[in-house]
N, C-alpha and C positions, 0 to 999 in steps of 0.2 A: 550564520545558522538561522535556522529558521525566528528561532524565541528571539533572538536581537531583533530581527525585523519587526517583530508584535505580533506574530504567529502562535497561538497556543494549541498545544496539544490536550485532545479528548483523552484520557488515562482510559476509555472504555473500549474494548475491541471485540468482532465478534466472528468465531469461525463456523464455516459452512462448506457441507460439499461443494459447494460451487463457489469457494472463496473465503478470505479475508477479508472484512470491513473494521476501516480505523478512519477517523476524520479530527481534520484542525478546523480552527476558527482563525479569520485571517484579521487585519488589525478592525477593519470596520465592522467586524463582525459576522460576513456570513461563514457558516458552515461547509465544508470540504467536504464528502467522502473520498475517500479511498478507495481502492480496491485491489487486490490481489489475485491471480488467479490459482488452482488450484496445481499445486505440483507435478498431478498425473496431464495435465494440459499445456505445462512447456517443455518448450524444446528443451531437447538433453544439455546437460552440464557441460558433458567434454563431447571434443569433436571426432566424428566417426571418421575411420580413415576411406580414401576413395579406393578402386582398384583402377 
């Protein structure tokens, strides 16, 4: 997992039309973001069928 490594999680997260943001701090210390995109911006879940 991440925490065994010395990876900490930011408990703070923040949503936006245009996304998720969540960020770790790795073991020397810099900061991550993350990012997520917006639901309405990925591809579907299940798969369409072809004809």
């Amino acid at each position: 997992s991440l925490r065994r490594e010395g990876v900490s999680i930011v408990p703070e997260r923040q949503d936006y039309a245009y996304g998720r943001f969540a960020w770790i701090t790795d073991p020397e210390g810099n900061r991550i973001e993350l990012w997520e995109p917006p639901k309405i911006y990925r591809a579907p879940e299940t798969a369409t069928m072809m004809e």
